[in-house]
PASEBA-1860 file (N, C-alpha, C; in nm, 3 decimals):
! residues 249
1> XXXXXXXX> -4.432/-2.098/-0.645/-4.292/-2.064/-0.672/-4.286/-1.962/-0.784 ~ -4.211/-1.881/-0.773/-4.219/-1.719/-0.898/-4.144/-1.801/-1.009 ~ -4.173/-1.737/-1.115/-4.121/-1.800/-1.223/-4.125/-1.677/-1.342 ~ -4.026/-1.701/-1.423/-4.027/-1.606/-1.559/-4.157/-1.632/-1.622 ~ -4.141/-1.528/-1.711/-4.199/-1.509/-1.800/-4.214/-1.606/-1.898 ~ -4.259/-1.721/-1.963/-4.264/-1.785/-2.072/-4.208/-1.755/-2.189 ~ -4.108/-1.688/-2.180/-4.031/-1.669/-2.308/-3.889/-1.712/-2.264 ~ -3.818/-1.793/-2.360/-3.667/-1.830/-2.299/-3.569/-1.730/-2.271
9> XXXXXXXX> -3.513/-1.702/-2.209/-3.379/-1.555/-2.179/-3.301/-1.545/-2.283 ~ -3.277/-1.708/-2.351/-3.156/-1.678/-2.464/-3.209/-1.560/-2.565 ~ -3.363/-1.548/-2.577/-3.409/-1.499/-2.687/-3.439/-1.330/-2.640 ~ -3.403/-1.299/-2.493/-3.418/-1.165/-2.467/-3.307/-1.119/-2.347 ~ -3.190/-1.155/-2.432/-3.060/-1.105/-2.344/-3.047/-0.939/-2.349 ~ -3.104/-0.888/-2.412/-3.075/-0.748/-2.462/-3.188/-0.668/-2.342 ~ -3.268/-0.745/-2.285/-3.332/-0.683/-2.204/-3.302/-0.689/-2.051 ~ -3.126/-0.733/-2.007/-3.067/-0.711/-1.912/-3.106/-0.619/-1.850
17> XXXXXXXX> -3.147/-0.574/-1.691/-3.241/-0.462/-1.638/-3.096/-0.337/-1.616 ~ -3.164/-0.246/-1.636/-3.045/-0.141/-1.590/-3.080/-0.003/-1.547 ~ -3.011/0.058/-1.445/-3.106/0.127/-1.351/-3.051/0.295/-1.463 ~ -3.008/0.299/-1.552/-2.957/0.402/-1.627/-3.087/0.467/-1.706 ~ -3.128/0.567/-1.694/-3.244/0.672/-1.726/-3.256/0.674/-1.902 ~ -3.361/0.682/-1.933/-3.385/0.657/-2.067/-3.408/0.555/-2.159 ~ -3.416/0.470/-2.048/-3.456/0.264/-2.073/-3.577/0.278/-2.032 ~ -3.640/0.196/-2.120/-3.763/0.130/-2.094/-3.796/0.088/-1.942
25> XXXXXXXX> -3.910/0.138/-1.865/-3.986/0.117/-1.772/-3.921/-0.019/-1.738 ~ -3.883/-0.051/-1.605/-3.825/-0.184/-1.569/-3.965/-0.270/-1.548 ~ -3.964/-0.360/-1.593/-4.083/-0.487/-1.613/-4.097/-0.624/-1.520 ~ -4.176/-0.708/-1.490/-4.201/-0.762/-1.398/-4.007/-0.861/-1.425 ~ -4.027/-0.884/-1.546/-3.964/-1.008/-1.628/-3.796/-0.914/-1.581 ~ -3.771/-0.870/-1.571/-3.641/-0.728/-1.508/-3.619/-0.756/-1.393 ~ -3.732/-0.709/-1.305/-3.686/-0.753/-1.197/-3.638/-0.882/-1.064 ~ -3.758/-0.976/-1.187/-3.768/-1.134/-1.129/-3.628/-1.196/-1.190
33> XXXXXXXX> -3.566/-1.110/-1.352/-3.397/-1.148/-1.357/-3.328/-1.069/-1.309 ~ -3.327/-0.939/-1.208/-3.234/-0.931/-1.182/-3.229/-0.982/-1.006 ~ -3.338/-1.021/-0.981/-3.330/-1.126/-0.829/-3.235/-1.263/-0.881 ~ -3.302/-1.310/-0.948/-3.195/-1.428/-1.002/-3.050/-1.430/-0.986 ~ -3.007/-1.310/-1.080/-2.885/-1.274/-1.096/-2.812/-1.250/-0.962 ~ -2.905/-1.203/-0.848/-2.799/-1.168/-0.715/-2.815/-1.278/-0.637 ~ -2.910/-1.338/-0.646/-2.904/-1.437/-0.587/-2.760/-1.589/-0.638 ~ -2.767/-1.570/-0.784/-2.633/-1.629/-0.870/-2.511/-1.609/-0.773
41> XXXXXXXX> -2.542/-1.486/-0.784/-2.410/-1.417/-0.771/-2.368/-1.481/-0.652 ~ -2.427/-1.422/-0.520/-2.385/-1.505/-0.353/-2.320/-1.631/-0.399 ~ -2.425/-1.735/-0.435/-2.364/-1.843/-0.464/-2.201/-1.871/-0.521 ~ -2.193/-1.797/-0.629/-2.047/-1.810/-0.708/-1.978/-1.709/-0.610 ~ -2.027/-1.656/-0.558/-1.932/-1.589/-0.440/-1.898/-1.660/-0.336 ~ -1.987/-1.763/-0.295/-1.940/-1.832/-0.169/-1.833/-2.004/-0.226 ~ -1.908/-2.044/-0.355/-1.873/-2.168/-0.376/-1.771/-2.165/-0.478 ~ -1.749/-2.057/-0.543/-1.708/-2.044/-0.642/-1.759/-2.098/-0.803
49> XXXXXXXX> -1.709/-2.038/-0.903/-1.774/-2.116/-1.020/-1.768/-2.251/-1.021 ~ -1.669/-2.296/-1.022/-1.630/-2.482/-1.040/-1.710/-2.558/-0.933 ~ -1.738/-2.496/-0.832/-1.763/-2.541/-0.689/-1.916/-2.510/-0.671 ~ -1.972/-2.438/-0.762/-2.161/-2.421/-0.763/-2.191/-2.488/-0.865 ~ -2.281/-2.603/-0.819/-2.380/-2.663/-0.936/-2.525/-2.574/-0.991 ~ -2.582/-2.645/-1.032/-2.712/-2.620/-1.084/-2.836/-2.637/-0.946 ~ -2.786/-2.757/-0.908/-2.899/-2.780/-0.792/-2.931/-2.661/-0.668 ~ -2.773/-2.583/-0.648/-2.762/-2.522/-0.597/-2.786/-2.373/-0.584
57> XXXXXXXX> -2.772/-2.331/-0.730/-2.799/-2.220/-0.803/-2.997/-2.211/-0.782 ~ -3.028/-2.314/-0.807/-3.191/-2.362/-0.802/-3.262/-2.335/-0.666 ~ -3.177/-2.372/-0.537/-3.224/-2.387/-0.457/-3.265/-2.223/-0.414 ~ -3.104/-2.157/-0.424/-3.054/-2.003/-0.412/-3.150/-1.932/-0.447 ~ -3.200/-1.955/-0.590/-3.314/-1.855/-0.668/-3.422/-1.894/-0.634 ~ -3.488/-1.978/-0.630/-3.659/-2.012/-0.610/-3.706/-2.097/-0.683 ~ -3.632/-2.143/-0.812/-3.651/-2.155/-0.919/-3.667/-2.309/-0.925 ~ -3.717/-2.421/-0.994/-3.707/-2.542/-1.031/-3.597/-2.599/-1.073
65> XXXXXXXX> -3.505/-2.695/-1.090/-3.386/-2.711/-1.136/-3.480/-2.689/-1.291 ~ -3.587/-2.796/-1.331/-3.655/-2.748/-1.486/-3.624/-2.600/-1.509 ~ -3.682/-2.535/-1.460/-3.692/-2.420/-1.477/-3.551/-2.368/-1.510 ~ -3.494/-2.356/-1.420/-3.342/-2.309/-1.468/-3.292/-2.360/-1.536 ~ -3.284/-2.478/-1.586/-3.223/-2.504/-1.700/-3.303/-2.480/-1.876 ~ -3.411/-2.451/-1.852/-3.546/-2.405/-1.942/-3.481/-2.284/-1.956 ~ -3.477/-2.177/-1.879/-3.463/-2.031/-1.922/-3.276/-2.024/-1.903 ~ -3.218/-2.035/-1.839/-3.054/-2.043/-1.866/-2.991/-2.183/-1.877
73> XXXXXXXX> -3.017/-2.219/-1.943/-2.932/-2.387/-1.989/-2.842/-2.422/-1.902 ~ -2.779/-2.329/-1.866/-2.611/-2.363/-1.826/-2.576/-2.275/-1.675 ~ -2.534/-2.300/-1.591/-2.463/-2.196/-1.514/-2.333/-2.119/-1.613 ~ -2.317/-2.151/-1.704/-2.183/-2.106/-1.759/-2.282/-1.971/-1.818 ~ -2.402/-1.994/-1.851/-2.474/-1.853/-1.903/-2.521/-1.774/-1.753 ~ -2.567/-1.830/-1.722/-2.602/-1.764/-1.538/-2.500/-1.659/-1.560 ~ -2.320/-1.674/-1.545/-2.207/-1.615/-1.518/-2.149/-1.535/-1.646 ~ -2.245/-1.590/-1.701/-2.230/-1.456/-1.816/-2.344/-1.318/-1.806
81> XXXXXXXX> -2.477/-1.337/-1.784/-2.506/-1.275/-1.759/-2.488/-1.173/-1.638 ~ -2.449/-1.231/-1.572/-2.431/-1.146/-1.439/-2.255/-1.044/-1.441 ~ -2.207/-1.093/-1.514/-2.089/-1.003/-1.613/-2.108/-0.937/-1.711 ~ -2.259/-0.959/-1.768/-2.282/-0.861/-1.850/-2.360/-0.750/-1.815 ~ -2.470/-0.783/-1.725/-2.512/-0.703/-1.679/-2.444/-0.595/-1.563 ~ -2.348/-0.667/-1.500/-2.271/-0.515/-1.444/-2.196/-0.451/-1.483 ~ -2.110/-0.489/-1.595/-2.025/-0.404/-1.712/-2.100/-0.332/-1.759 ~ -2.194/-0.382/-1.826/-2.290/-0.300/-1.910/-2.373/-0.184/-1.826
89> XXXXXXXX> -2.376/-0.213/-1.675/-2.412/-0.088/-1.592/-2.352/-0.012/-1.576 ~ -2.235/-0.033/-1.524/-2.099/0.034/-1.484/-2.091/0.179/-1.590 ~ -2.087/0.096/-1.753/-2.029/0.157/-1.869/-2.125/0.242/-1.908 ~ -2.256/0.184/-1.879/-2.375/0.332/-1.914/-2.382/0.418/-1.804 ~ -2.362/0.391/-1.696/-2.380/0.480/-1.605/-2.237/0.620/-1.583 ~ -2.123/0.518/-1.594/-1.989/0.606/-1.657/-2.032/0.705/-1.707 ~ -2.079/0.659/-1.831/-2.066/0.768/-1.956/-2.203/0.893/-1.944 ~ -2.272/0.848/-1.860/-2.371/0.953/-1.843/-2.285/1.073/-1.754
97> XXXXXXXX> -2.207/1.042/-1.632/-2.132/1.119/-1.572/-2.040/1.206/-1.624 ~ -1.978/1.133/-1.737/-1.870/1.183/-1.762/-1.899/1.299/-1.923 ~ -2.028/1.312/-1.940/-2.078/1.378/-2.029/-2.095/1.536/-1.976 ~ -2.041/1.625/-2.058/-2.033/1.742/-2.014/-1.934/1.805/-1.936 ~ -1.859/1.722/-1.888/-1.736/1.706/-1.781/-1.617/1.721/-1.841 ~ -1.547/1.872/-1.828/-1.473/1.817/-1.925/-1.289/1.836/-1.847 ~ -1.296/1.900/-1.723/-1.139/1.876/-1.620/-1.110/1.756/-1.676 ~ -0.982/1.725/-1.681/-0.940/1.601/-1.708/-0.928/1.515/-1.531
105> XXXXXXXX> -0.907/1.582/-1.428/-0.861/1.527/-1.323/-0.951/1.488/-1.252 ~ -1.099/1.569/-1.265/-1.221/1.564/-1.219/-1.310/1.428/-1.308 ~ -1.238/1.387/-1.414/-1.298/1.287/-1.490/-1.238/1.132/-1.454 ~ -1.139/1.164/-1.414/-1.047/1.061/-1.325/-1.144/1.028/-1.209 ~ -1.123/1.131/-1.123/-1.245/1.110/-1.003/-1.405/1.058/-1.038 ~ -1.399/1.105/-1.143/-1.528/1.039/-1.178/-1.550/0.881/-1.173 ~ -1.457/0.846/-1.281/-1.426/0.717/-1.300/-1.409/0.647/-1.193 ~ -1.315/0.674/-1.070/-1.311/0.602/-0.953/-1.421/0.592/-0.874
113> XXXXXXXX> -1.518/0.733/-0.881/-1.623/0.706/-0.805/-1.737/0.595/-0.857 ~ -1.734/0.620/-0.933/-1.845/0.529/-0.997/-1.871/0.398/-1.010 ~ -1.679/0.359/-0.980/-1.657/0.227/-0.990/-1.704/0.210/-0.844 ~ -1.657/0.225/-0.716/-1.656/0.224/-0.606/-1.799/0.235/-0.595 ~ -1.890/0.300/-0.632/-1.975/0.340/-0.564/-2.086/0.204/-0.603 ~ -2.082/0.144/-0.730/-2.124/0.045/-0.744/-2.080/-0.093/-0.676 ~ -1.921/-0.127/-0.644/-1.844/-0.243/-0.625/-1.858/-0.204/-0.480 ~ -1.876/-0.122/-0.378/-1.862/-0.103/-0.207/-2.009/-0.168/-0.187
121> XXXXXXXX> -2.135/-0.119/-0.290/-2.289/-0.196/-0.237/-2.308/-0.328/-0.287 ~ -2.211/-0.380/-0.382/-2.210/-0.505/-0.458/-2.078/-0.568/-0.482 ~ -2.016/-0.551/-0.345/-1.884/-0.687/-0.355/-1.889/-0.819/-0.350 ~ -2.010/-0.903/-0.371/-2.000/-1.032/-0.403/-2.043/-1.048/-0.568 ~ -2.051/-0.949/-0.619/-2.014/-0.928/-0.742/-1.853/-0.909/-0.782 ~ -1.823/-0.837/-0.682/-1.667/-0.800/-0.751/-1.583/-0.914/-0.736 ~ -1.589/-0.988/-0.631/-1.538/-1.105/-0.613/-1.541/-1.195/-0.754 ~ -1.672/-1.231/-0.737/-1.740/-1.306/-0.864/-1.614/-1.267/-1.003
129> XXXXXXXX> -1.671/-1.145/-1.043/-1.569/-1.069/-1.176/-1.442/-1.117/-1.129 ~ -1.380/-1.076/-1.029/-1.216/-1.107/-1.019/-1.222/-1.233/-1.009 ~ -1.304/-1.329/-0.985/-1.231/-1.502/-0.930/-1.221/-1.499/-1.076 ~ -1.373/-1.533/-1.125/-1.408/-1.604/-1.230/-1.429/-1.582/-1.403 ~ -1.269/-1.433/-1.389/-1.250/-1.386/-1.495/-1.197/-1.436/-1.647 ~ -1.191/-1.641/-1.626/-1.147/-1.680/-1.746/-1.241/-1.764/-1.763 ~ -1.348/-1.775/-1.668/-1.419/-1.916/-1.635/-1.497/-1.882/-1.791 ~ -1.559/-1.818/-1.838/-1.635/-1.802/-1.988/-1.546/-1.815/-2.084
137> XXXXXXXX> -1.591/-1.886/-2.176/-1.530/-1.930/-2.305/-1.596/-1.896/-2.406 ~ -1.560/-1.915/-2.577/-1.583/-1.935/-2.662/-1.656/-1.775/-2.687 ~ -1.779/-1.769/-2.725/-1.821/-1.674/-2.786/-1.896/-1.580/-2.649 ~ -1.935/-1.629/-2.554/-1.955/-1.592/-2.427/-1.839/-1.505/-2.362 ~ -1.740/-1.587/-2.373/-1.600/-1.523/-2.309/-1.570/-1.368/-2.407 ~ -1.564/-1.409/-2.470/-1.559/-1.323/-2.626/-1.610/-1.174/-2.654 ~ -1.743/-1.203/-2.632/-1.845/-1.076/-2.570/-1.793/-0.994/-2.444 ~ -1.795/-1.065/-2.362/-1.776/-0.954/-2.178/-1.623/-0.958/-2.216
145> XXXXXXXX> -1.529/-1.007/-2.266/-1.408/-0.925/-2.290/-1.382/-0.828/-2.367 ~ -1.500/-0.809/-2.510/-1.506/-0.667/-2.582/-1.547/-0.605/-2.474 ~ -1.615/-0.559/-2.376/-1.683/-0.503/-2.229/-1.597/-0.440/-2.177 ~ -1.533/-0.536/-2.170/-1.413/-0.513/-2.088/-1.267/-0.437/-2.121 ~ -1.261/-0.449/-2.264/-1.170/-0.369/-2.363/-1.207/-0.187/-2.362 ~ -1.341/-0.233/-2.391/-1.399/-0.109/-2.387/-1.373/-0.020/-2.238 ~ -1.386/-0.076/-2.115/-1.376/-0.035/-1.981/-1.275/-0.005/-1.994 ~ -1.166/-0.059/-2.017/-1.014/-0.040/-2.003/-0.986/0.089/-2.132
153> XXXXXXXX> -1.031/0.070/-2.212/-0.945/0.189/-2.283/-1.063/0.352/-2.268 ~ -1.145/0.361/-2.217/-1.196/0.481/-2.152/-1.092/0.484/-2.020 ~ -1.052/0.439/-1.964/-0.974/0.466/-1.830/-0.814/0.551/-1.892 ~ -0.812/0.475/-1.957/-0.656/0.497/-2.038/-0.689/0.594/-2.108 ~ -0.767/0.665/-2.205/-0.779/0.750/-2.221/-0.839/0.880/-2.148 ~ -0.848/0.872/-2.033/-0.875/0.963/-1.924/-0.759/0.997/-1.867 ~ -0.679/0.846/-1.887/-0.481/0.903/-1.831/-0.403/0.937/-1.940 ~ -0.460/0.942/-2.048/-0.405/0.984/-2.221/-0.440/1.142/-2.174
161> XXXXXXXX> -0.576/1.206/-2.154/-0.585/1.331/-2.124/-0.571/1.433/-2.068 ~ -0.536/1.355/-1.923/-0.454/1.421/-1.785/-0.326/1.443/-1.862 ~ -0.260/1.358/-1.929/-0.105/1.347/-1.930/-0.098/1.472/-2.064 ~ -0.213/1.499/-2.140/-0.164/1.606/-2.245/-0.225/1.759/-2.184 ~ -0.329/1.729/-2.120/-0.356/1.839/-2.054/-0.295/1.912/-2.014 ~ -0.191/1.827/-1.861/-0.139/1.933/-1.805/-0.012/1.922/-1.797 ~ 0.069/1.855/-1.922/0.181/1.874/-1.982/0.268/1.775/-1.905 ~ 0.209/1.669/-1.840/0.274/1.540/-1.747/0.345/1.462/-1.821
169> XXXXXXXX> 0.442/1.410/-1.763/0.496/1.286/-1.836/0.527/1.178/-1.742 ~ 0.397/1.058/-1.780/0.368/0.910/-1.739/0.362/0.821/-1.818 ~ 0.359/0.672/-1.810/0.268/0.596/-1.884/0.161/0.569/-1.835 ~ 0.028/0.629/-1.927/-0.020/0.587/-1.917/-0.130/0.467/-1.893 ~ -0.073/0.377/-1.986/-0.099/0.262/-1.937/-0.085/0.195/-1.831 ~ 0.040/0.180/-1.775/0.081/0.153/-1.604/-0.020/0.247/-1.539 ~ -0.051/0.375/-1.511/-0.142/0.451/-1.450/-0.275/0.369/-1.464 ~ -0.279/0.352/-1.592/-0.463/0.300/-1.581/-0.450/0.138/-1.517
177> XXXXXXXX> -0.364/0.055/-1.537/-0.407/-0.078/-1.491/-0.322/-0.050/-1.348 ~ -0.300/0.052/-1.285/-0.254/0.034/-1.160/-0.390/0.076/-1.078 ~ -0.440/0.184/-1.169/-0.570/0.210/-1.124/-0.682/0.114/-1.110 ~ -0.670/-0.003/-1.182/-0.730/-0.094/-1.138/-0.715/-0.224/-1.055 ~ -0.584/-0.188/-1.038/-0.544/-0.287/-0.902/-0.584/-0.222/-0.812 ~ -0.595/-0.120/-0.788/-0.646/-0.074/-0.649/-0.764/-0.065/-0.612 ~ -0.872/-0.074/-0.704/-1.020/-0.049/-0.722/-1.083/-0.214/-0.737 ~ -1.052/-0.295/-0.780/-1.106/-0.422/-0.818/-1.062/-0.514/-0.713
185> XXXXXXXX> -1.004/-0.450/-0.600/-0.940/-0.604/-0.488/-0.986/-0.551/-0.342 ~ -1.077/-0.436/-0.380/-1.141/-0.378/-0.258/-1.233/-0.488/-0.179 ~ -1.284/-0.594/-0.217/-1.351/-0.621/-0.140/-1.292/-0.732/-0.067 ~ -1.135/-0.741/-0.059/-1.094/-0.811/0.009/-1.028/-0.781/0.157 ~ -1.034/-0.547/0.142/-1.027/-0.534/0.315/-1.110/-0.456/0.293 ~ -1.191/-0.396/0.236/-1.293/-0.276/0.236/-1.338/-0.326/0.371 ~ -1.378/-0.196/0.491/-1.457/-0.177/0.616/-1.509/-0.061/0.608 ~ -1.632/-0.058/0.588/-1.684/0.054/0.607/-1.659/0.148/0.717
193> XXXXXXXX> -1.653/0.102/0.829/-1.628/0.169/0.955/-1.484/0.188/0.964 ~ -1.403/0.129/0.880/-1.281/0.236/0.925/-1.264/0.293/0.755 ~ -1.272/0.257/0.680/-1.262/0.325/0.543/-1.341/0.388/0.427 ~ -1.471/0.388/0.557/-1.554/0.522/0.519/-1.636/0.487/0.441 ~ -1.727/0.553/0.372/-1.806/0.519/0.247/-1.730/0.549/0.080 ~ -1.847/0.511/-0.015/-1.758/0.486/-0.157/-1.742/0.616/-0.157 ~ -1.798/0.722/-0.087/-1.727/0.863/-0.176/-1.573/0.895/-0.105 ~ -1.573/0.856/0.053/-1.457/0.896/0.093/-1.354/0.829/0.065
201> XXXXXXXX> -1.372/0.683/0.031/-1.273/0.642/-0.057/-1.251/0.657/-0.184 ~ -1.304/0.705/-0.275/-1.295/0.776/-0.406/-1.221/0.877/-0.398 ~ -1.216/0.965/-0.295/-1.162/1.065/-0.266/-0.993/1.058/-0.215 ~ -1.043/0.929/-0.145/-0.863/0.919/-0.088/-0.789/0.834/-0.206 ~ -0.883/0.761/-0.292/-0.806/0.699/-0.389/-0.761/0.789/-0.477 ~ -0.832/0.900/-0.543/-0.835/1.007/-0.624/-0.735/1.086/-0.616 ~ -0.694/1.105/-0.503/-0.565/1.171/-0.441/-0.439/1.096/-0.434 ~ -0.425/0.979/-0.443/-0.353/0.894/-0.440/-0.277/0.860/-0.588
209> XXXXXXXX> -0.359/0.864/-0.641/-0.359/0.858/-0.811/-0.325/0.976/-0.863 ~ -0.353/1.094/-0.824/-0.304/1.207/-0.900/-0.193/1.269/-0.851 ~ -0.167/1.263/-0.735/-0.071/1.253/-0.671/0.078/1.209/-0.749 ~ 0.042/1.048/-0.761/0.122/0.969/-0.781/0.189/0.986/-0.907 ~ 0.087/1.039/-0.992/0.117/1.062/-1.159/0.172/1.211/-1.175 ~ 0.162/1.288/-1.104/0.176/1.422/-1.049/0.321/1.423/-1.016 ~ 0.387/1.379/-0.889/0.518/1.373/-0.869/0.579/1.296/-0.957 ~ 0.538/1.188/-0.974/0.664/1.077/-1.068/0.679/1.140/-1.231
217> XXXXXXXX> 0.548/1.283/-1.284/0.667/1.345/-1.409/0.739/1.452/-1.296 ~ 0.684/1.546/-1.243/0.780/1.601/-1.221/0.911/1.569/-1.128 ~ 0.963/1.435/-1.119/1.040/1.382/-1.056/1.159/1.353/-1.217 ~ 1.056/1.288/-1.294/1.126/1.297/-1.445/1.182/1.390/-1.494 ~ 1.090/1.484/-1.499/1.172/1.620/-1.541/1.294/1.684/-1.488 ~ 1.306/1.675/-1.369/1.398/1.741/-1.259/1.453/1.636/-1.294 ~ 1.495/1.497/-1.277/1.622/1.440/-1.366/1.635/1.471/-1.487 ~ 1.577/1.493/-1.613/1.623/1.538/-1.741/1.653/1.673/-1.710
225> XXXXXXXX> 1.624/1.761/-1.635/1.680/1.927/-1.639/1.849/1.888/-1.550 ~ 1.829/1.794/-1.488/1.948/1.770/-1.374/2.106/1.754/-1.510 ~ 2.001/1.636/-1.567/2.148/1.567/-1.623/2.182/1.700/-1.738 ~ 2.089/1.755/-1.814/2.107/1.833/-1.901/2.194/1.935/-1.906 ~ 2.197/2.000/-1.751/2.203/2.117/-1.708/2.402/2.099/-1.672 ~ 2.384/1.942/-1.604/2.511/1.899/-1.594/2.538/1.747/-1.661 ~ 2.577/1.768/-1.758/2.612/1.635/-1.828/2.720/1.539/-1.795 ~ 2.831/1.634/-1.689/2.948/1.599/-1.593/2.890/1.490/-1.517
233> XXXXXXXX> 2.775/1.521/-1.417/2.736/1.411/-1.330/2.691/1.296/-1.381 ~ 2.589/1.288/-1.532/2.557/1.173/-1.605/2.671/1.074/-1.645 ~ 2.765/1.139/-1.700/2.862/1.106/-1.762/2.981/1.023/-1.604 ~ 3.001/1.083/-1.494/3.028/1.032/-1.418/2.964/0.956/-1.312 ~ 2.835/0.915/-1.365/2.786/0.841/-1.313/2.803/0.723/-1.375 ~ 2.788/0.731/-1.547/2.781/0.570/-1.642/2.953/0.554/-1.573 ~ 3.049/0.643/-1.553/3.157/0.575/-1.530/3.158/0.513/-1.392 ~ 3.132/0.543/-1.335/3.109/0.414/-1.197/3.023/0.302/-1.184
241> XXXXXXXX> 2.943/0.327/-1.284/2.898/0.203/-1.302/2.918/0.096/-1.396 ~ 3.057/0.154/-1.487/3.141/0.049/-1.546/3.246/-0.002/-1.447 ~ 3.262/0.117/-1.363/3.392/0.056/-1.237/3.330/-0.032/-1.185 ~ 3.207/-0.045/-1.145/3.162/-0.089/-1.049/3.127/-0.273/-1.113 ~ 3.096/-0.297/-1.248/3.058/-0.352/-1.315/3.195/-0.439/-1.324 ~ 3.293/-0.369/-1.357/3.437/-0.445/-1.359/3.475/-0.479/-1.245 ~ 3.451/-0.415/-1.134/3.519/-0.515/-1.015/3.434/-0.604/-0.976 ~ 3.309/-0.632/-1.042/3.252/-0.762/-1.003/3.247/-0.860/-1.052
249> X> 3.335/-0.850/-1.183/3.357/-0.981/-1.296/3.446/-1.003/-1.287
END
């Protein structure tokens, strides 16, 4: 039966495997955790967190129930690691892309692709992240939500830069967490065969998004030039909607 390395994991979390260039040579002890980890993963994908034991997790990996509880104590660490290690991919691999890049709209696309392109070959991961996004606590929970802070405000500041760039007026914020409603619940109709691969959906999402942020200022504007231009129609508009207000009380 394969087994780690004789050193406990608590004591070499920092050596999470990651396929991002300029890391250390991936090692036997890398790849035998990151089999673990996908193998985790199925499991909390099919049973859910509350609903996967240990015995089960054991059977999934190869591993001894000893054993797994020797090198990860807990499934509650299992599900941390496997949230840390794909944030922590996601976010190095991001930032290598987005280096040198400097369109604001093309950095948007970036961002979507990257997400996609990881979450379309690994949706029983994404599942995992979306079920079992409160299941970590205490100082565990604590950690992959700085991760996660961090994820979120590079997005928002990519819709902070579009919006000064090219003289738009959105919120940003609504833009970025709408952007992630649409990207994080993919694997609940994603079909490859009718919705293409992660680039052609990056592409139709990409368009969708700029689009969207695209018309709704200049939809703003053309009402502030509207009312400005005629202050008659503003002004007779609040009055019908006091008429309108009084004949219903």
């Amino acid at each position: 039966m394969p087994t780690l390395p004789a050193t406990r994991l608590s004591r070499r979390q920092s050596r999470i495997p990651s396929p991002t260039a300029g890391r250390a040579p991936v090692t036997r002890f890398d790849r035998r955790l990151g089999q673990i980890l996908d193998h985790a993963t199925e499991v909390f994908c099919l049973k859910g967190y509350e609903g996967a034991s240990m015995r089960d997790l054991s059977r999934a990996t190869g591993m001894s129930l000893a054993g797994l509880y020797y090198y990860f104590e807990s499934k509650e660490r299992l599900l941390f690691l496997i949230q840390k290690h794909t944030f922590t991919t996601i976010l190095e691999k991001l930032k290598a892309r987005l280096e040198n890049v400097t369109d604001p709209e093309q950095r948007i696309r970036i961002f979507i692709l990257n997400h996609l392109q990881y979450f379309v070959s690994n949706q029983p991961g994404l599942k995992v992240l979306s079920h079992e996004d409160e299941s970590l606590k205490n100082s565990l929970g604590s950690e992959i939500a700085g991760i996660k802070r961090e994820y979120y405000r590079i997005c928002l500041g990519l819709m902070e830069d579009l919006r000064r760039g090219r003289g738009l007026e959105f919120n940003a914020r609504t833009a970025a967490l709408s952007l992630f409603g649409m990207i994080n619940w993919i694997y609940t109709w994603y079909n490859p065969r009718v919705d293409g691969n992660a680039e052609a959906l990056a592409e139709q999402m990409g368009d969708i998004v700029l689009t969207g942020v695209t018309s709704s200022s200049l939809g703003r504007k053309y009402r502030k030039n509207s009312q400005s231009c005629h202050p008659e129609r503003s002004e007779g508009s609040a009055i019908r909607r006091q008429n309108f207000k009084a004949g219903h009380n």
